[in-house]
C-alpha positions in Angstrom: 147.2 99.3 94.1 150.4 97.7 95.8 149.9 94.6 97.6 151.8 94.6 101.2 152.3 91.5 103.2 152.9 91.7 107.0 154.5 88.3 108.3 154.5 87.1 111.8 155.0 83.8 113.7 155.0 85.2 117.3 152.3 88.3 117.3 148.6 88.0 117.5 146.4 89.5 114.6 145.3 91.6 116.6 148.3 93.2 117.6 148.6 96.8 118.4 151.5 98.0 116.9 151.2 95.8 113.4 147.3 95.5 112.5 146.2 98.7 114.4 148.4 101.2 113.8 151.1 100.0 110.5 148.3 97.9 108.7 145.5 100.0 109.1 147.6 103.5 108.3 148.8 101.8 105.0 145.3 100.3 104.4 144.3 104.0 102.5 147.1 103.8 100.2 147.8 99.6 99.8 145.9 96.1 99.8 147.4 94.8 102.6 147.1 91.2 104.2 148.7 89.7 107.6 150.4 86.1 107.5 149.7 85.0 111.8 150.2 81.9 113.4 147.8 82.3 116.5 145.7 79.0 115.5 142.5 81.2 115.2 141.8 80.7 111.6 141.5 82.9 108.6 139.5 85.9 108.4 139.0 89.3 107.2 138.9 92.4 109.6 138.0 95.7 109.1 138.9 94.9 105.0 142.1 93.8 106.0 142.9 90.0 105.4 144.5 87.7 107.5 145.8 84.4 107.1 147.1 81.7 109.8 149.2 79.1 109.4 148.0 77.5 112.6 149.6 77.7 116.2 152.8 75.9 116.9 152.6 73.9 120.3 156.1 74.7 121.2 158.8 77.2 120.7 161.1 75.0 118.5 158.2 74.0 116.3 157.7 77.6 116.1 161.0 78.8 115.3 161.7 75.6 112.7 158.0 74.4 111.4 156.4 77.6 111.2 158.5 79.7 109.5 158.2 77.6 106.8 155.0 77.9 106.8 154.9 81.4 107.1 157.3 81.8 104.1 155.2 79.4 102.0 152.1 81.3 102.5 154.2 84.6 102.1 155.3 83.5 98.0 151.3 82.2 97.4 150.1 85.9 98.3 152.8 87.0 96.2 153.2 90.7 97.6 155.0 93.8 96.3 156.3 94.4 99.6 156.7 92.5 102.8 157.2 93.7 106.4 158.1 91.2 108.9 158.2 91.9 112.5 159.9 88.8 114.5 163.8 88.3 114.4 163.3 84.8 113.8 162.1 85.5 110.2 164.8 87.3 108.8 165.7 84.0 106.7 162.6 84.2 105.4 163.5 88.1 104.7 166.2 87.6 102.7 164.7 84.5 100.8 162.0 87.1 99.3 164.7 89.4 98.6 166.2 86.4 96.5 162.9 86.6 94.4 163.3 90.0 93.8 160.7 91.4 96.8 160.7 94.2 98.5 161.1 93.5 102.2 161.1 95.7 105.4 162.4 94.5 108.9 160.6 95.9 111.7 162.4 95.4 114.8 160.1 95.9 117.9 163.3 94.8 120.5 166.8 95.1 120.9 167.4 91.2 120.7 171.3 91.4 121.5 169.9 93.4 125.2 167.3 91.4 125.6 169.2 88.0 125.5 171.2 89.9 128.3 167.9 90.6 130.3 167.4 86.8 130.3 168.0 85.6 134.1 167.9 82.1 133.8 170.9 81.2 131.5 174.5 81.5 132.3 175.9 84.9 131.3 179.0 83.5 129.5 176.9 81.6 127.2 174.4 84.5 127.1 177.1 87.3 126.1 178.4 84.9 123.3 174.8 84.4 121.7 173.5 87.8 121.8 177.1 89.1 120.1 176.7 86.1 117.5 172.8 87.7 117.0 174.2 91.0 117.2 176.7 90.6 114.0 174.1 88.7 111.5 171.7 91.0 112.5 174.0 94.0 111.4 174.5 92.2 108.6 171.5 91.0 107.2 169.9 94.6 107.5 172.4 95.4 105.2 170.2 93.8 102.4 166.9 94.5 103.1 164.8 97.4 101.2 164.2 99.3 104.7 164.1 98.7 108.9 161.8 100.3 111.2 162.4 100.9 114.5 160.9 102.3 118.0 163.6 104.0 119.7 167.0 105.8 119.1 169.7 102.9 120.6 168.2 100.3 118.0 167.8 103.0 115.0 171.5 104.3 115.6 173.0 101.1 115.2 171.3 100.1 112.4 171.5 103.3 111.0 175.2 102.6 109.9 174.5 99.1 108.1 171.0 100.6 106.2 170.3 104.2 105.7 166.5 103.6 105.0 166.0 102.9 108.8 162.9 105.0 110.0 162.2 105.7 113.6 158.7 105.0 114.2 157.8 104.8 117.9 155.1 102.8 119.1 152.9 105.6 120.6 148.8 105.5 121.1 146.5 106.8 118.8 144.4 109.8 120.0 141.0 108.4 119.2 141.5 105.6 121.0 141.3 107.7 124.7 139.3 110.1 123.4 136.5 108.8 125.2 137.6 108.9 128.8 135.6 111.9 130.1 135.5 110.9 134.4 135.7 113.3 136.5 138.5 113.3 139.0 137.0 113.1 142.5 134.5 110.0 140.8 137.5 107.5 140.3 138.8 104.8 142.7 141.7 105.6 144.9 143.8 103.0 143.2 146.7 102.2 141.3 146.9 100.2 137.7 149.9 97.6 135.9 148.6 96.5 132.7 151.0 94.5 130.4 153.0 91.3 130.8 153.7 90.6 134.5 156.9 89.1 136.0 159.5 89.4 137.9 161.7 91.9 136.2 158.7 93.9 135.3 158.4 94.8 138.7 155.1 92.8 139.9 156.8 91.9 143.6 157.7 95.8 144.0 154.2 96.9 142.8 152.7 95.0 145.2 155.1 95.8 148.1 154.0 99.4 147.5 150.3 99.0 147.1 150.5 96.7 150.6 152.2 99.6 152.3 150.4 102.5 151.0 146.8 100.3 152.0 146.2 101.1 148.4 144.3 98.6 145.5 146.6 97.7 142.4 144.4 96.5 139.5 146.3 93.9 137.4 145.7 93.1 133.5 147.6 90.9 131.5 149.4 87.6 131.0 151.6 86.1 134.1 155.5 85.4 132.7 154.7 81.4 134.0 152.1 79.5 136.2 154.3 79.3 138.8 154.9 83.5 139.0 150.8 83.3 139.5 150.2 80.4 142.2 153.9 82.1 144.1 152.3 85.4 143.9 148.9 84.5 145.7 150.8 83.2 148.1 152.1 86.0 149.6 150.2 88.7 152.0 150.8 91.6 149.8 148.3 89.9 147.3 145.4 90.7 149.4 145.6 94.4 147.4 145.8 93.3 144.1 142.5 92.7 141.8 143.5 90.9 138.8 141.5 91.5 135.7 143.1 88.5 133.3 143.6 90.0 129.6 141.2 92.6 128.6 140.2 93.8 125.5 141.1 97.3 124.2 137.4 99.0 125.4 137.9 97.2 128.8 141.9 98.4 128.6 140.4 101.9 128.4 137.8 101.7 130.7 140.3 99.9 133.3 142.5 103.0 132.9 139.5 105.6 133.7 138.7 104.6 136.7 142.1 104.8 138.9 144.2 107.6 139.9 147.8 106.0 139.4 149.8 104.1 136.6 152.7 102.3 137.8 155.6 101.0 135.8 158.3 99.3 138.4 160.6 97.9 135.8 163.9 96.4 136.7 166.8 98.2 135.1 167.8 95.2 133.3 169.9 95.9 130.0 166.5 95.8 127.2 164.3 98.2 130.0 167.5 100.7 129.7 166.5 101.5 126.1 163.2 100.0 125.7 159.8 102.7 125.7 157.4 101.0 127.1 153.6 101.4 125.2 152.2 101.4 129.1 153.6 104.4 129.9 152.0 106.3 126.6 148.8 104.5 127.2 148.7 106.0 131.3 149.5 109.3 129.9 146.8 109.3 127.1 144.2 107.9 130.1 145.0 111.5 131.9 147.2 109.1 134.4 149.8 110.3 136.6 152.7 108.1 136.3 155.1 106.3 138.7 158.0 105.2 137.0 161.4 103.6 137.4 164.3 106.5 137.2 165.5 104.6 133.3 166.5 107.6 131.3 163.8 106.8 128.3 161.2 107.5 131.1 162.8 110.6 133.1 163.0 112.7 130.4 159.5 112.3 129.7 158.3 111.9 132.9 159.9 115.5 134.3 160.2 117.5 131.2 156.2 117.4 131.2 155.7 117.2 134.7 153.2 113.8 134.6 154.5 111.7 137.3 157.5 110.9 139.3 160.6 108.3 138.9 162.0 106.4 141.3 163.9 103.8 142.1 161.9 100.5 141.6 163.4 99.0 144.7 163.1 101.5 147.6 159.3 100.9 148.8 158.7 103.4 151.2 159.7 106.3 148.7 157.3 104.6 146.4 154.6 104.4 149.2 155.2 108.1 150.0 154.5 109.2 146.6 151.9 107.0 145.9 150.2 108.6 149.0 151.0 112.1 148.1 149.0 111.2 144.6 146.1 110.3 146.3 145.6 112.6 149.2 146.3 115.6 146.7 143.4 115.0 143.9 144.4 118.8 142.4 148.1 117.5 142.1 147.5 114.3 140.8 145.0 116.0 138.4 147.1 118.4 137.1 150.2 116.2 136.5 147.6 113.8 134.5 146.5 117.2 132.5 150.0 117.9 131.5 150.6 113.9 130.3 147.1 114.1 128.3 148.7 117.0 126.8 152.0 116.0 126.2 150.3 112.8 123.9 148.2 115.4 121.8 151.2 117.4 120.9 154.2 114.7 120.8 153.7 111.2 121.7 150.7 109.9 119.0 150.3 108.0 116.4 148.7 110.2 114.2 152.4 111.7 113.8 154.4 108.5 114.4 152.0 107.2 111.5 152.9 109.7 108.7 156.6 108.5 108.9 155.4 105.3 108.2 154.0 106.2 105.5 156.8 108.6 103.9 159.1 106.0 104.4 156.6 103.1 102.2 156.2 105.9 99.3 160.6 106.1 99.1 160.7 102.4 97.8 
């Protein structure tokens, strides 16, 4: 049996996309093994064994110190194939191509767009570094053995510099949701954000909309920075929100039974203009109707299954109104919920997205 390496210095083990869905859809076919650096200490899971190279305590020991390590514990393991998953390891990438490895690049963002997203650097110097990223990017893909990607913008452009680029979106898996059975008319009149929360991600909006509606917004996940969290209780609008910290998956799904609305308020930055968002998936497989911002990604699955509505993230009282319509009409809201639930069983699962993985690990 083939021996598979995932590398990371940014994820958790326990990441969705890498251990839940890739590692454990290979698992069947390969021995795999995950290199982290989350400081929690080796381990096996679910026969699947993970390494850590310990937590770096800043970014720049991150990025310089634990690479290294990463690559170091990458050549002991001594893989047939590696699959990384953070830009900053593509040196290590092509070093393992050096010794004859075969290495895939999975690349969960558009870097060069989201340097662009970034608000607190100067836009000159910003352009400059993402179009610097942008060309050894395109060029080290050239080299490796194959690049996965989650949507069309980052698989087209990589496309021309690797053929062996697979599209494999980051949808739910079925089983996961399978066990949300509430009834409509037994869940809370309330709305849900679960994922990072900050600025651009809409938190000020969603809250705007949940004070003028008079309607709760349950919150889980991490705050961008300290100061987002204290700024945020500061303000009236707060006095509708119940935050929930980080929850586990169980909690996750539970979270998402019990409310009527998902909300996804993201700025139209330049990464949220091509970026599809695992939230939105995750509301629709929870039976949710959806709010969304009007981002192209979103409308065309938002409307073509009839699930939700999109709007624009910055006009409140049209938010409000639908938000209201929602939750005074339990047989509309139901129904567009229905139609999302159905449109993940037929499209937007893993279960499909997984078998491309696979095709794609049995063509090198």
């Amino acid at each position: 049996m083939k021996r598979v390496c995932h590398l990371t210095s940014v994820h958790q083990r326990d990441d969705i996309r890498i251990f839940h869905k890739e590692c454990k859809s290979l698992q069947n076919i390969y021995e795999i093994s995950i290199v982290v650096a989350d400081g929690r200490g080796d381990n096996i899971v679910d026969g699947i064994k993970i390494f850590d190279v310990g937590k770096p305590s800043s970014r720049w020991k991150r990025i310089i110190l634990t690479t290294k390590r990463v690559y170091k514990k990458a050549l002991m393991l001594d893989a047939d194939i590696y699959h990384f998953h953070d830009p900053e390891l593509i040196p290590i990438g092509l070093k393992l191509l050096k010794r004859n490895k075969k290495v895939v690049y999975d690349v969960h963002e558009d870097v060069p767009k989201q340097l662009l997203s970034k608000p607190y650097l100067n836009k000159f110097i910003l352009k400059m570094i993402a179009n610097a990223f942008k060309k050894y990017e395109n060029k080290s893909v050239n080299k490796f053995t194959a690049i996965v990607t989650v949507v069309p913008e980052i698989t087209n452009r990589l496309k021309q510099y690797n053929d062996k680029t697979v599209e494999v979106r980051n949808y739910p898996k079925l089983n996961e949701f399978a066990k949300i059975n509430v009834q409509w008319e037994d869940r809370e009149n309330a709305m849900v954000y679960i994922g990072s929360i900050s600025k651009i991600r809409g938190i000020y909006e969603m809250m705007q909309v949940a004070y003028k509606a008079n309607i709760k917004l349950h919150l889980a996940g991490n705050f961008s920075t300290r100061s987002l969290e204290t700024d945020l209780q500061n303000h009236k609008e707060w006095e509708q929100v119940i935050y929930h910290g980080v929850l586990g998956r169980d909690e996750l799904v539970a979270l998402l039974s019990k409310v009527k609305i998902g909300l996804l308020l993201l700025h139209p930055v330049p990464n949220y203009l091509i970026a599809l968002s695992t939230k939105i998936f995750e509301y629709l497989a929870a039976g949710l109707p959806i709010i969304a911002s009007d981002i192209p990604h979103y409308k065309e699955i938002i409307e073509v299954n009839n699930c939700g509505f999109c709007v624009n993230p910055f006009d409140i009282e049209s938010i409000a109104d639908k938000v209201s319509l929602l939750i005074n009409n339990n047989q509309i809201a139901e129904e567009m919920g229905l139609n999302g639930r159905n449109a993940i069983e037929k499209y937007y699962n893993w279960e499909n997205e997984g078998k491309k993985l696979i095709e794609l690990y049995k063509t090198i």
